[in-house]
N, C-alpha and C positions, 0 to 999 in steps of 0.2 A: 460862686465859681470864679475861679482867677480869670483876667480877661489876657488878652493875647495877640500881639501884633504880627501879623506872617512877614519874614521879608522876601522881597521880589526882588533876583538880579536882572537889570535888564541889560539885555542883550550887544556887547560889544564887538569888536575885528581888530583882526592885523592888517593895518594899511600899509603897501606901497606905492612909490611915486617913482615918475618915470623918468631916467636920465641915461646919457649916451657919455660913452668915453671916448674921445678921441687917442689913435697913435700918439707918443711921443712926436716930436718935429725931425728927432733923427732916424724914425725910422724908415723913411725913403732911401737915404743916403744908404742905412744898413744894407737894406735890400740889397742896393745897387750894384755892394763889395761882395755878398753873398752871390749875386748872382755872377759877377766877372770869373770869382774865383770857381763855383760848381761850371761855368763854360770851359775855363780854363783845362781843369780835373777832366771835364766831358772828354777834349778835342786831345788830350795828351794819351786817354784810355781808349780811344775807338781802334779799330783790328785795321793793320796795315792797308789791306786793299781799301780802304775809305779815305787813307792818306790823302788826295786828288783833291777831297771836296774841302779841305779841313780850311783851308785860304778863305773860302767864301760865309766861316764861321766868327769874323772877326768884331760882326757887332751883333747884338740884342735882335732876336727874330723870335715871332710865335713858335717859332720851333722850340726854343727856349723854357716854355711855359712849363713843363714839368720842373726844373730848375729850379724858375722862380716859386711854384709852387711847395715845394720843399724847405726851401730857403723860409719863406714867408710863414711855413705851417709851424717851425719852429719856434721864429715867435711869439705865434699864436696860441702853445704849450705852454709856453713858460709865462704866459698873459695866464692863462687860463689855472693854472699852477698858483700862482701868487694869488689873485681875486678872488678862486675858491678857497683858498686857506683861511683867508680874512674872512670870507662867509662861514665856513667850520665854524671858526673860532664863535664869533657871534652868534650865531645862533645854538652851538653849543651850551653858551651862556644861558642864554634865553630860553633852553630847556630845561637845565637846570632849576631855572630860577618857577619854571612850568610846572616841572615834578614835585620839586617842595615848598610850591606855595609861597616864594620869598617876595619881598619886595626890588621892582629894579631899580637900579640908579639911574635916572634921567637927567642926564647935564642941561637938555633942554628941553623942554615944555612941559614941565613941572610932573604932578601926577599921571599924567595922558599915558607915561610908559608903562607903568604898571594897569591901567585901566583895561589896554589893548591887552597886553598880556592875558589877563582876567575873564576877558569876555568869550561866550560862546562861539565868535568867530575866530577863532586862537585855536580848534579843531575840529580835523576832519575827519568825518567816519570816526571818532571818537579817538584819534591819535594826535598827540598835540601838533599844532602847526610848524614850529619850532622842530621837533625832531625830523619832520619832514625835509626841511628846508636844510639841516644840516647832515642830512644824507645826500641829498643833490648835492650841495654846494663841496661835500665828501668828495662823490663821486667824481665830480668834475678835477679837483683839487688833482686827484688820484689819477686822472686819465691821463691830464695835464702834466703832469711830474713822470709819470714811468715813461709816456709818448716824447718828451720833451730831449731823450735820449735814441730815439729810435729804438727803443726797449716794446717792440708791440708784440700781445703775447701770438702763439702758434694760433693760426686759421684765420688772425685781424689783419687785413693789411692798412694801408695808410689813408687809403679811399675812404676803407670803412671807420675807421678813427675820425677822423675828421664828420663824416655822418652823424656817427652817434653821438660825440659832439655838440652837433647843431642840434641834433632835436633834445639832448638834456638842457640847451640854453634854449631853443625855443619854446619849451613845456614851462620853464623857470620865469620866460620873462613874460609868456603868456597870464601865469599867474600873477603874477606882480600889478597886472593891468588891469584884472580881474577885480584885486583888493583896492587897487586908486578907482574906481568907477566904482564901488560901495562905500570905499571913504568920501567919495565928492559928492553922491547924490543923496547918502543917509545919515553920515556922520560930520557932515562939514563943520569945522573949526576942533576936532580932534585931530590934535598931532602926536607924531610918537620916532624918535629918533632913529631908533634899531630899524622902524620899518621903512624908514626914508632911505637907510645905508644900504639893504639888504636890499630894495627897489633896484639900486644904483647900481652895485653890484653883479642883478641880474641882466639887468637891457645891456650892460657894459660887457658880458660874458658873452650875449645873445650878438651884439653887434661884433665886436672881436673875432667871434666864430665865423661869422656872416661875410666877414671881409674876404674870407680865402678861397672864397668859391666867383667864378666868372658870372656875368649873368647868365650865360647858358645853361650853367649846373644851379644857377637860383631857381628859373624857370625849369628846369627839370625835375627838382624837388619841392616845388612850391607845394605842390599836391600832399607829402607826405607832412610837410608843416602844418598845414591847414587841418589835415586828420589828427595830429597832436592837438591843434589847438581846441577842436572841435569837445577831445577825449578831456584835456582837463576843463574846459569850463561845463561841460555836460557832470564831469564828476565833483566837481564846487558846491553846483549847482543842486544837485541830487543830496549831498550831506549838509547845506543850509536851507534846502524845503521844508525839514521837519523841524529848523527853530519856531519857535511864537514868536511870532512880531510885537515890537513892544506897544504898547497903546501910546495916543497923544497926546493922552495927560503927562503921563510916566516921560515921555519923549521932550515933553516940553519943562517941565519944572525946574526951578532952577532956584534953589530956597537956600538966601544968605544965614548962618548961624545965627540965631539970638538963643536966648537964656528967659525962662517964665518962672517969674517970684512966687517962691511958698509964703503963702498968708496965712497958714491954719500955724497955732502955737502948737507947740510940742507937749507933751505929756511926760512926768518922770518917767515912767514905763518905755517911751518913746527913745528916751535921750538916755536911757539905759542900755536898751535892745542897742538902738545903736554902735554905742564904746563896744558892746559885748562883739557885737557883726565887725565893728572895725578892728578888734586885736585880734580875732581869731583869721583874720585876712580874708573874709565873704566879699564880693564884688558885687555891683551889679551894673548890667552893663543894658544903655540904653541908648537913645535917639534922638537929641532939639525936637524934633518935628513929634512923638511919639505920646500923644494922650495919656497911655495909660502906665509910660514912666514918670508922666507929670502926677496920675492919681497917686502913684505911689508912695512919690518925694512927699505929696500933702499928708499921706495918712500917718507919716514921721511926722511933719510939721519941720517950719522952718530951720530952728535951732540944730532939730536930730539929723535932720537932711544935711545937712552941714558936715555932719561927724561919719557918714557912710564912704565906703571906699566905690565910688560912681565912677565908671571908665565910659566916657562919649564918645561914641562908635564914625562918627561925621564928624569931630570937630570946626571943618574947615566950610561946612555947608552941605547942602547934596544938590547935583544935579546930573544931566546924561554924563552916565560915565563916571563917578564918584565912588570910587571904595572904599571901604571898610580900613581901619586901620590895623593895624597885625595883630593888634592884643586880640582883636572882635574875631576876626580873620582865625586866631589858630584856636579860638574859643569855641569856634562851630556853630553860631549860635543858628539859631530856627525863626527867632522870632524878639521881641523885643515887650517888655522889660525883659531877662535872663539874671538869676540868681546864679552861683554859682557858691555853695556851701560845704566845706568841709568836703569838696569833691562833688558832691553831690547838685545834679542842677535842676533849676524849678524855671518853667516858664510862665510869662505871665505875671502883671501883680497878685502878690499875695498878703494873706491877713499877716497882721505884726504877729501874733499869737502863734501860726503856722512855723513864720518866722523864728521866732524864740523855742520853738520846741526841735525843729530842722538843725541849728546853730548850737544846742543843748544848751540856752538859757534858762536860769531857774528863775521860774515867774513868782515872785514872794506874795504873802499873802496880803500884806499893803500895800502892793507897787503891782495890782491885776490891770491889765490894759481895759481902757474903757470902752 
């Protein structure tokens, strides 16, 4: 009976990392034009009998603070406008690339973009990560852009814009925290670019929003943050209790490529089957690490092993977090050796003879395999 390697994916995530944006440097100054001119607008619009007091409105007073606030929430739109586009757009990508399986381009830290991508931490509740992430960062984009006009629709006022606001970036940046605290105490020395941007992105959203409120109205909503934050790590948490933790072997392995010599000669029978497997384009696709692609290569024997169309599913080694490379990847395989025959696929090594009748080689009557 053919024998049969299972493969194990073990268990990845989408990390991010935490980072703050600060205002531009000019935007104090902005403020400052913003608010002289809405005083201005104020004191020239008030109804005649207030005339009297209008003289004692000639500088900056907490009376003001509606003003500034307006002035400042605009801003804060057009912040919130721009940073969620760029989160769209990204994570847009990174759905894409979720749904069909593709490889990401990682400018930096080699493989690791696609690994995250890949792994079981990548979705929640069975919905990919990525598409999540690009509905928030949607959302906001959208809030951001139509508010950024004074455009708010019938029943929202501005109070309430700016609210919902804060909790779509506190829910966002809450998450972000959620995945650097899995990436620093499970996955340490996996990096992945997309989720450092998207980190940045989000505390920079969360902090942006955060500026426009006094501390009075911090402390008055702090209660309602806290119940966000409660709600998304309680829901994280509840769609990664049912992964399997990976074991400590599997967690720790870390196995450089080599290559093991076929010593058995070949047989004409062998070195036949072979040419016959390789023009009709038969693959098989195996594993460095993988025993019973090593018996395989032997029962060709050196020479014939030589002539088979062998696709190395690892090239590059295996260790936490190593995957497949695309050919293996859109092959589906299950398990390792995998034949792949005139469409037809076999797992498992198998006899040469199985071989030659799968492939429709005709076995002559002096060339019977031994």
């Amino acid at each position: 009976m053919a024998s049969f390697l299972n493969i194990t994916s073990p268990p990845f995530f989408s990390s991010r990392t935490s980072l703050s944006l600060s205002p531009p440097p000019t935007l104090t100054s902005q403020l400052t034009q913003f608010k002289v001119l809405l005083l201005s607008l104020y004191i020239h619009s008030r109804p005649s009998q207030e005339s009297d007091s209008e003289q004692h409105e000639t500088a900056p007073s907490p009376s003001n603070s509606a003003s500034l606030l307006s002035s400042s929430s605009v801003s804060t739109y057009n912040w919130c406008a721009g940073l969620g586009g760029v989160g769209f757009l990204e994570t847009a990508y990174l759905t894409f690339l979720k749904l069909t399986n593709s490889d990401a381009f990682c400018p930096i830290g080699g493989g690791n973009c696609g690994d995250v991508l890949s792994s079981d931490y990548a979705v929640v509740f069975g919905v990919p990560l990525p598409l999540i992430g690009m509905i928030s960062y949607g959302l906001v984009a959208a809030l951001g852009l139509q508010w950024s006009g004074k455009k708010f629709p019938i029943g929202i006022e501005e109070s309430n814009g700016r609210l919902l606001l804060l909790g779509c970036t506190t829910s966002m940046a809450v998450a972000s925290g959620y995945f650097l605290y899995i990436l620093s105490t499970k996955f340490s020395g996996t990096s992945c670019t997309y989720c450092l941007l998207s980190a940045f992105l989000s505390f920079s959203l969360f902090f942006i929003t955060l500026k426009d409120f006094d501390l009075e109205e911090i402390q008055k909503f702090l209660g309602l943050q806290l119940c966000i934050a409660s709600v998304v790590i309680f829901s994280l948490n509840t769609s990664y209790a049912t992964l399997q933790p990976a074991s400590s072997s599997l967690a720790d392995i870390n196995l450089e490529y080599f290559t093991t010599e076929i010593t058995t000669p070949s047989s004409p029978f062998a070195i036949s089957l072979a040419r016959h497997l390789q023009s009709t384009g038969a693959k098989m696709y195996g594993a460095f690490w993988c025993s019973h692609c090593q018996e395989q290569k032997q029962m060709f024997g050196k020479e014939a092993a030589e002539l088979l169309n062998y696709v190395e599913c690892f090239p590059n080694g295996f260790r936490k977090g190593t995957k497949m490379i695309k050919a293996c990847a859109d092959a589906k395989l299950e398990g390792f050796p995998t034949w792949v025959i005139n469409g037809q696929v076999l797992s498992g090594d198998q006899e040469l003879s199985e071989l030659a009748k799968v492939s429709g080689f005709k076995i002559e009557e002096s060339n019977q395999p031994s």
